[in-house]
C-alpha positions as CSV (number, residue, x, y, z in Angstrom):
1,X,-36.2,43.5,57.4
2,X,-35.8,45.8,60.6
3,X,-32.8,45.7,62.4
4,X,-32.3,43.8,65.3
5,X,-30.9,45.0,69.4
6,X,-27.5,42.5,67.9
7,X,-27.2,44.5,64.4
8,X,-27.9,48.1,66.3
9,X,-24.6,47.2,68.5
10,X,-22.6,45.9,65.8
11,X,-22.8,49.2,63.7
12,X,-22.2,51.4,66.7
13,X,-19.3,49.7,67.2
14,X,-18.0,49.8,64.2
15,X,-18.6,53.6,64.4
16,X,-16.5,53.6,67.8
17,X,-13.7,51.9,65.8
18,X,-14.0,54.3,63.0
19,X,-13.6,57.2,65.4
20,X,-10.7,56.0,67.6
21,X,-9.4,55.5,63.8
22,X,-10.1,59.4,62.7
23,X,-9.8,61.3,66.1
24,X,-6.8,59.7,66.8
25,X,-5.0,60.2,63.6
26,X,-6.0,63.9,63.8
27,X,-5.4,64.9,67.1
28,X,-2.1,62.7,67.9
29,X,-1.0,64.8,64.3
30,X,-1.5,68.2,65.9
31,X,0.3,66.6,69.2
32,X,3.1,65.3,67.4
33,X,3.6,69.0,65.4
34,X,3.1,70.8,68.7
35,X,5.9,68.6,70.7
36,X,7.6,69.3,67.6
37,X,7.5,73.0,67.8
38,X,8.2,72.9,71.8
39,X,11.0,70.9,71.4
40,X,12.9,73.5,68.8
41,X,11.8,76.4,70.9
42,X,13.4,74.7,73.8
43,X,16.9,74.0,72.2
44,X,15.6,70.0,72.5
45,X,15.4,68.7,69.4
46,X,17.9,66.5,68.8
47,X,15.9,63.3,70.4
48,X,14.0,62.9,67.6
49,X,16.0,60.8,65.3
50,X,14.6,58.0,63.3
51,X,13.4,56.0,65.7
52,X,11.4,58.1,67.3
53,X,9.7,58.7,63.9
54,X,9.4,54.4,63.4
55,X,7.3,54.1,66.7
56,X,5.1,56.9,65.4
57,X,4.6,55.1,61.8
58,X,4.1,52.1,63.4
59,X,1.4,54.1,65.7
60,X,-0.5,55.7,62.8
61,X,-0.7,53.1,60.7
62,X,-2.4,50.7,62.6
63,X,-5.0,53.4,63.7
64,X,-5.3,53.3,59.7
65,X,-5.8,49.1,59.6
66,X,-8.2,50.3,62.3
67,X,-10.4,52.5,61.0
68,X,-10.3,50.2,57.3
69,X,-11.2,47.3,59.2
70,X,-14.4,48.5,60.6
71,X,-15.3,50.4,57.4
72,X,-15.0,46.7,55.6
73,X,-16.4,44.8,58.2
74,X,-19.2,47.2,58.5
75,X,-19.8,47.4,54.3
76,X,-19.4,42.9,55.0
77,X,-21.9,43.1,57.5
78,X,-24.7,45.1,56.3
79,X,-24.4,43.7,52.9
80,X,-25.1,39.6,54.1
81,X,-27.6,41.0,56.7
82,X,-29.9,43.6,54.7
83,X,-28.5,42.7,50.8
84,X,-26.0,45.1,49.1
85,X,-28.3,47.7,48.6
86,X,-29.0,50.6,47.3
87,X,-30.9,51.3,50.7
88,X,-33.7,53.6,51.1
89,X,-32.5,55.1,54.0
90,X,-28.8,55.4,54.7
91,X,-27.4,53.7,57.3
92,X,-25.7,56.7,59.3
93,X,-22.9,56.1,62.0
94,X,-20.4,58.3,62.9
95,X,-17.9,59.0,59.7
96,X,-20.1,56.2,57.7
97,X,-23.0,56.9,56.0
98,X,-24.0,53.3,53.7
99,X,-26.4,53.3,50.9
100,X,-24.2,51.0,48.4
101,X,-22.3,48.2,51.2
102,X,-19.9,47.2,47.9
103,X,-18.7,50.8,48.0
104,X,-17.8,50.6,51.9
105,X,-16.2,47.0,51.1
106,X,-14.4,48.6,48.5
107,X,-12.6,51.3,50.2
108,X,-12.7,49.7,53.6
109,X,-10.4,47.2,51.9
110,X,-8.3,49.7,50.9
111,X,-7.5,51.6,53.4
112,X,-6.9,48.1,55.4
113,X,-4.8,47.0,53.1
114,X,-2.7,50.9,52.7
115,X,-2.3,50.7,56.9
116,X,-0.9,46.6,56.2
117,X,1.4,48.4,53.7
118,X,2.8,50.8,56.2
119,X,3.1,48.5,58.8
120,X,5.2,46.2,56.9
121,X,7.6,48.9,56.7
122,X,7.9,49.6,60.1
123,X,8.5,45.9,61.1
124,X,10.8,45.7,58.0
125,X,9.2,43.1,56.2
126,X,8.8,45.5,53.4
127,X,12.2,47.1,53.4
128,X,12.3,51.0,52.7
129,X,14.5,51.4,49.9
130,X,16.5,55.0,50.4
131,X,15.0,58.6,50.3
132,X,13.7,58.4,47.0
133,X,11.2,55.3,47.9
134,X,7.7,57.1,47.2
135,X,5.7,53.4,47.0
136,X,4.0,54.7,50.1
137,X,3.5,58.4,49.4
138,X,1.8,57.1,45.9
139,X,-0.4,54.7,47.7
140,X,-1.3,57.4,50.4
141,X,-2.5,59.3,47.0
142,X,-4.5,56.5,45.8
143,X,-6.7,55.4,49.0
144,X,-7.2,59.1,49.5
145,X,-8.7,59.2,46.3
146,X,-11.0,56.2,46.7
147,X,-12.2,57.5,49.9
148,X,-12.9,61.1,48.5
149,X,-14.6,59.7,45.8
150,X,-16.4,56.9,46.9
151,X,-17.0,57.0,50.2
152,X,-17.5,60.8,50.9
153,X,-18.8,62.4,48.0
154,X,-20.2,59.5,46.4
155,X,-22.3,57.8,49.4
156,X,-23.9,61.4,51.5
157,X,-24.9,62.3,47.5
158,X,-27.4,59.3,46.8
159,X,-30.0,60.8,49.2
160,X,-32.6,62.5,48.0
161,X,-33.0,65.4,50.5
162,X,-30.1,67.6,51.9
163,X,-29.8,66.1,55.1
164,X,-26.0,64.7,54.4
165,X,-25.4,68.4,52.1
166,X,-22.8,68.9,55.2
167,X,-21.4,66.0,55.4
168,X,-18.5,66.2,52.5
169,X,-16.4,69.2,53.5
170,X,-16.6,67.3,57.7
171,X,-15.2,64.1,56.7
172,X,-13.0,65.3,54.3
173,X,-11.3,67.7,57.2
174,X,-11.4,64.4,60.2
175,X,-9.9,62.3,57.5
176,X,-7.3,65.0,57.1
177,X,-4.6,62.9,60.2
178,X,-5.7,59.9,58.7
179,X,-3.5,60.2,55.2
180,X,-1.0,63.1,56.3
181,X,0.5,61.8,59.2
182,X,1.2,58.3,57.7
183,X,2.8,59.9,54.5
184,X,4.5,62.5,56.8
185,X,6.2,59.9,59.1
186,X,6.9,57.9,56.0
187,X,8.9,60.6,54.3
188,X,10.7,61.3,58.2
189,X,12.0,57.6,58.5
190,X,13.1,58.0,55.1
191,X,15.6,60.7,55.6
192,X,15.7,60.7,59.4
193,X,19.6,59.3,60.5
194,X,20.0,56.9,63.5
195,X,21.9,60.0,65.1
196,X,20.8,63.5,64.9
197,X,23.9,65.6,65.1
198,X,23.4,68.5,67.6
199,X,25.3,71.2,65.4
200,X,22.2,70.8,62.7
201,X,20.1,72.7,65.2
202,X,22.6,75.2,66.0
203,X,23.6,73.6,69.6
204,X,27.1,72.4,70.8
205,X,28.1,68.9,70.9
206,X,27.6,68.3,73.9
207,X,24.5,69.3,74.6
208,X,21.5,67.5,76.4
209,X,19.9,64.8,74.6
210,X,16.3,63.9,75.9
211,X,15.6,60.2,74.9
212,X,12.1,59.4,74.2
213,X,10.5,57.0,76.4
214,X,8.9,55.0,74.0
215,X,12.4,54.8,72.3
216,X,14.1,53.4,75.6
217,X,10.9,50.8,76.0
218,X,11.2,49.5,72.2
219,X,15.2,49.5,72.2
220,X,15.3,52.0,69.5
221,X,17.7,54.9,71.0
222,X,19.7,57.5,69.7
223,X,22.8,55.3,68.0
224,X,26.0,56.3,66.2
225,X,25.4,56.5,62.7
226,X,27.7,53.7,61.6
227,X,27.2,54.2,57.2
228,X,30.3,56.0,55.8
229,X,28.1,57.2,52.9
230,X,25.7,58.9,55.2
231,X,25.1,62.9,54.0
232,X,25.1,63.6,57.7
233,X,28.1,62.0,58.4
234,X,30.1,63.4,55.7
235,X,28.4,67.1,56.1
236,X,30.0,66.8,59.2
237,X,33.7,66.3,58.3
238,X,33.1,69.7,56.3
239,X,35.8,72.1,56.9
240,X,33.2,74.8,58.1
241,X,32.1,72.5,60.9
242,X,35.6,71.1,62.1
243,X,35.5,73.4,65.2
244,X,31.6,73.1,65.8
245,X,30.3,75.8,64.7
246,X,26.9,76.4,63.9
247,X,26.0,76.5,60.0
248,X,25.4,79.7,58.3
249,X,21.1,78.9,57.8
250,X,21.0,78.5,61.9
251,X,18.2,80.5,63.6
252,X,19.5,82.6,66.1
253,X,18.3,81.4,69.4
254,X,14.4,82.6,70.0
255,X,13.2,82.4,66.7
């Protein structure tokens, strides 16, 4: 059965999807580490309090339902259209290469379901229970080890010549933003307080803070901290911080 002008479109698009998914899970996670990085070198990095961090889960992980959806609606696709395989001849788009469609149902599932997951925490309908809530981190684990497996190793290794040899270590490294920056912003809104006191960077009290536009556009600005129990909160009644100083472990300014 050759493929039609209608099927050639709907895989390319599906590729397209797939590398908004990838590219923008790698490179936002190098932007986000860099603003990061300018931020503390420029004595500004006290805006970054939890809310900053929920707008950027919320971000990643529907780039993540993204790039799961077209994987499964690609796998869905090809699977009615040419049978369920295994194919001769792979079908090769951008990060997807398809001999077996049940395999790229299987893990496009997956990861659409894992970005679901983290987006129901960032709305709150799955509520984040305290700093030692690892539910996410473990199913970060898991999807990343379906799509290792199955979709990377497994899939390129079903041809017969060496055409996809290269094809394992490259999608292994785009994939790379598409698990850590989840699980990274995860474990931030975690242990992240509403307020970021200014004295844990080594600054005065009453220095600068720089809201975050998204922040002011989603109503999630820098707030007082208002849990008596909060670590922060009580590290800061601490005798050695009474009169503002700076803790011992602060980097002298520069470093």
């Amino acid at each position: 059965l050759l493929p039609t002008h209608a099927d050639i479109k709907f895989v390319v698009s599906m590729g397209i999807l797939s590398l908004v998914s990838v590219c923008g899970t790698l490179i936002g996670g190098m932007t986000v580490v860099g603003l990061n990085l300018c931020a503390y070198l420029g004595n500004q990095p006290i805006d970054k309090h939890r809310g900053y961090y929920i707008i950027r889960y919320g971000y990643y992980n529907l780039l993540v339902m993204l790039g799961g959806f077209s994987q499964l609606s690609l796998g869905v696709y090809l699977g009615i259209r040419f049978g369920w395989g295994p194919y001769s001849n792979a079908i090769h788009v951008a990060v997807y290469t398809v001999f077996f469609p049940r395999i790229t149902v299987v893990v496009g599932a997956a990861q659409t379901l894992y970005g679901i997951f983290g987006w129901s925490r960032t709305l709150g309908w799955l509520s984040i229970q305290g700093k030692e809530d690892q539910r996410f981190v473990i199913a970060t684990i898991v999807t990343w080890i379906l799509t290792m497996v199955l979709q990377i190793l497994m899939q390129p290794s079903y041809a017969t010549g060496n055409e996809f040899d290269a094809e394992g270590a490259t999608y292994a490294a785009v994939y790379l933003g598409f698990f850590v920056m989840p699980a990274w912003l995860d474990f931030m809104v975690r242990n992240t307080p509403k307020k970021v006191h200014p004295y844990l960077f080594g600054l005065p009290e009453d220095a600068e803070v720089k809201e975050d536009l998204l922040c002011r556009l989603f109503g999630l600005t820098e707030t007082s901290c208002e849990d008596e129990a909060c670590s922060f909160c009580t590290q800061r009644q601490a005798p050695t911080l009474v009169d503002h100083e700076s803790p011992s472990w602060t980097a002298k300014p520069g470093i």
